[in-house]
MIPA-959209 format. One record per residue (C-alpha): x, y, z; residue in one letter. Coordinates in Angstrom, 3 decimals. Layout:
BEGIN
+----------+----------+----------+------+
|        u |        v |        w | guba |
+----------+----------+----------+------+
|        X |        Y |        Z |    A |
...
+----------+----------+----------+------+
//
This chain:
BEGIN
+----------+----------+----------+------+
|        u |        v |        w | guba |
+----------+----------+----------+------+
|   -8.682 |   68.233 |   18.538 |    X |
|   -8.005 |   67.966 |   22.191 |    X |
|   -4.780 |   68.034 |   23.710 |    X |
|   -4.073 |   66.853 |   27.396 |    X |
|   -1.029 |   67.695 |   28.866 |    X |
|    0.603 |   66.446 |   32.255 |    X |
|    3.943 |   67.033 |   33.725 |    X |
|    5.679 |   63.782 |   35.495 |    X |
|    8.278 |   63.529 |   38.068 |    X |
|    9.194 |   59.828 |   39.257 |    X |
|    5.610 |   59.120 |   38.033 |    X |
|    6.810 |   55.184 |   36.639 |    X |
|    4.349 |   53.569 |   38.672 |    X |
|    1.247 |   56.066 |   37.958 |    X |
|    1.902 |   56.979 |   34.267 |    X |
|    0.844 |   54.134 |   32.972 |    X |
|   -3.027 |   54.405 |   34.236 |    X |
|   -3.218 |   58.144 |   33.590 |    X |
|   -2.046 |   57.108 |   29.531 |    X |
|   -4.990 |   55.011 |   29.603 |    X |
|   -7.692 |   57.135 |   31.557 |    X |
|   -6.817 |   59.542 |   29.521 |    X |
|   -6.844 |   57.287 |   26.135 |    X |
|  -10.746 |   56.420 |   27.649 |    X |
|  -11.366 |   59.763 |   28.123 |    X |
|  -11.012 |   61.020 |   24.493 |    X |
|  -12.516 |   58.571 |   23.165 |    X |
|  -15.923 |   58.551 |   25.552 |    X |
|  -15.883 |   62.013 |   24.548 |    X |
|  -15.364 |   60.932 |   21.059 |    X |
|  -12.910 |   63.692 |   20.586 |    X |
|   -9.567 |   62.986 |   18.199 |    X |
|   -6.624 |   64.256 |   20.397 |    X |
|   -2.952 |   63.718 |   22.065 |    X |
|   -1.437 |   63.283 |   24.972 |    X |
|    1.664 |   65.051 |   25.561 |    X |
|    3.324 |   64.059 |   29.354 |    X |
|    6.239 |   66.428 |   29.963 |    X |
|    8.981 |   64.025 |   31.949 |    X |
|   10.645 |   66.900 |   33.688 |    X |
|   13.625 |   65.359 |   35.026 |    X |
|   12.538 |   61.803 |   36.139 |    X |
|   15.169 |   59.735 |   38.100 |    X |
|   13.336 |   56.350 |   38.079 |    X |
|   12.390 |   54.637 |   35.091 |    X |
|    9.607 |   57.278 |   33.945 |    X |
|   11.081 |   57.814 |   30.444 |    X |
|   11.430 |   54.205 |   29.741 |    X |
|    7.672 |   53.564 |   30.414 |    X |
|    6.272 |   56.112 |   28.483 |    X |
|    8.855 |   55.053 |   25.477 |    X |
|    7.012 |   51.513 |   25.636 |    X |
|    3.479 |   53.048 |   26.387 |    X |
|    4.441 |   55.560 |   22.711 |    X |
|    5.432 |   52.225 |   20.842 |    X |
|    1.242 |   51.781 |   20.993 |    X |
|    0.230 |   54.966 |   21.537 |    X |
|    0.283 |   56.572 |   18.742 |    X |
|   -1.528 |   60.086 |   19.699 |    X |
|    1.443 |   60.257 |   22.977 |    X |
|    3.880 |   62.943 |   22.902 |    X |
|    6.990 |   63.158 |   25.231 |    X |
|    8.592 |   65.991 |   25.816 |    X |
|   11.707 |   65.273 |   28.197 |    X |
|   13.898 |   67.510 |   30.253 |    X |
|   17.156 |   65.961 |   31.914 |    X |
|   17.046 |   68.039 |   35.330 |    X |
|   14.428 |   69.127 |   37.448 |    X |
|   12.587 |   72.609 |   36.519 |    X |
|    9.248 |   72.745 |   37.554 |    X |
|    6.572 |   74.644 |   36.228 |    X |
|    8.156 |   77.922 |   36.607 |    X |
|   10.429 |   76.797 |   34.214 |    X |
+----------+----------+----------+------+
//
């Protein structure tokens, strides 16, 4: 299994395509796996699309953080 894992910041208008490249991805590798976006701290509507994108994405994981941490953090 092959896990992909992105961080998103304000990402409402790019999320969307990277869900599905990475949805083609898998599967042209024929590879069973997840996708887990980490939405840390989003102040547009970033959480609300990838709600709606995990409503048919099944193998989508979001992990949320309310404020900004970076990857420090």
């Amino acid at each position: 299994m092959i896990s992909i894992i992105a961080p998103a910041h304000n990402e409402e208008e790019n999320v969307n395509l990277f869900v599905c490249k990475a949805i083609a991805g898998l599967r042209a590798a024929e590879e069973e796996g997840e996708i887990i976006i980490v939405d840390d701290g989003s102040t547009d509507n970033t959480a609300k699309v990838l709600q709606r994108l995990r409503d048919v994405v099944t193998s989508l994981r979001i992990v949320s953080s309310k404020r900004k941490e970076g990857f420090s953090a």
